[in-house]
C-alpha positions as CSV (number, residue, x, y, z in Angstrom):
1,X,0.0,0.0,0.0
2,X,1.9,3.2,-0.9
3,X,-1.1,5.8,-0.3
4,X,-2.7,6.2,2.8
5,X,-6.4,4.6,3.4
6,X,-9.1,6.2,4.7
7,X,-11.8,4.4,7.5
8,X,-14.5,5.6,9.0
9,X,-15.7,4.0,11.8
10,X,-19.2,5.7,13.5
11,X,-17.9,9.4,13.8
12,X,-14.1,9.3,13.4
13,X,-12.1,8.9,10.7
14,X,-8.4,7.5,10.9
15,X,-5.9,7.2,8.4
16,X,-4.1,4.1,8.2
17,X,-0.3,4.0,6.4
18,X,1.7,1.3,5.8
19,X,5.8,1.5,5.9
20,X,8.9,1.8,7.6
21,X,8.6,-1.3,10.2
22,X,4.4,-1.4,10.6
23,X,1.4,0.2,10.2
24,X,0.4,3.8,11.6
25,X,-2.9,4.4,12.5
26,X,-4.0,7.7,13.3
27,X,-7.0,9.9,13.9
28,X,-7.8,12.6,11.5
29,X,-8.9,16.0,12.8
30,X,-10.0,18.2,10.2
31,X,-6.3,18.8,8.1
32,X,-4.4,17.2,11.3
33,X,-3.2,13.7,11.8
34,X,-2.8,12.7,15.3
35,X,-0.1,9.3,14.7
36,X,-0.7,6.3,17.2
37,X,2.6,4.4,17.5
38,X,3.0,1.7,14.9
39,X,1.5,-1.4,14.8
40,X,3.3,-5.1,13.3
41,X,0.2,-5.8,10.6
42,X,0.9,-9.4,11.3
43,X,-1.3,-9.0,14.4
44,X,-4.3,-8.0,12.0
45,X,-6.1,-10.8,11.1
46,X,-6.1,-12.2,7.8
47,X,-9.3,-11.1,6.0
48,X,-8.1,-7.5,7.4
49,X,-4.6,-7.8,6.1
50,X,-6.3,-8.5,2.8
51,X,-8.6,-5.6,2.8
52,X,-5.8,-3.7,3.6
53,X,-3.9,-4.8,0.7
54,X,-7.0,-4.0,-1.7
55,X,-7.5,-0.8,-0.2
56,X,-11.1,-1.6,1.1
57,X,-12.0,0.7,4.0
58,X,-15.7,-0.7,4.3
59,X,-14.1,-4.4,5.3
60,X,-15.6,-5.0,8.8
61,X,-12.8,-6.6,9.6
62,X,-10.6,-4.0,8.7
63,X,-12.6,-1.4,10.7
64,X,-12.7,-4.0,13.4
65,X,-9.2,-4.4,13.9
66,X,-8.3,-0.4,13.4
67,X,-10.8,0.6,16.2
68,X,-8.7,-2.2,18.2
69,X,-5.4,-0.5,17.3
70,X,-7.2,2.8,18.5
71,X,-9.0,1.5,22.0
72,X,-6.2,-0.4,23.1
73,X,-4.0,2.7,23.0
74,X,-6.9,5.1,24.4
75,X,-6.5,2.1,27.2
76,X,-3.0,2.7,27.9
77,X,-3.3,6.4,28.1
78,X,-1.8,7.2,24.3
């Protein structure tokens, strides 16, 4: 994936990139992009690797696992 992907999940939109060593997930606000730390995408599942690979931000379980990436660093205090 060279571009960065899009998902909306209920009211917030993240952007997730791939490169370097993992995958960024961060949380768009407005023009801003707040960065989470990276992520290994081997801990995605496989169906949301795929979507990833195919660009589809409606895949549930790409949404699934994005909003995962994002609660369990809300839970640490990120």
């Amino acid at each position: 994936m060279s571009e960065d992907l899009t998902v909306q999940i209920d009211s917030e939109t993240y952007v997730v990139r791939q490169g370097g060593e993992g995958l960024q997930v961060g949380r768009q606000n407005g023009d801003e992009v707040a960065w989470l730390d990276e992520v290994d995408p081997a801990l995605l599942s496989e169906d949301a690797r795929a979507a990833l690979a195919e660009g589809d931000s409606s895949n549930l379980a790409l949404q699934t696992a994005i909003g995962g990436i994002v609660q369990a660093e809300v839970e640490r205090g990120g």
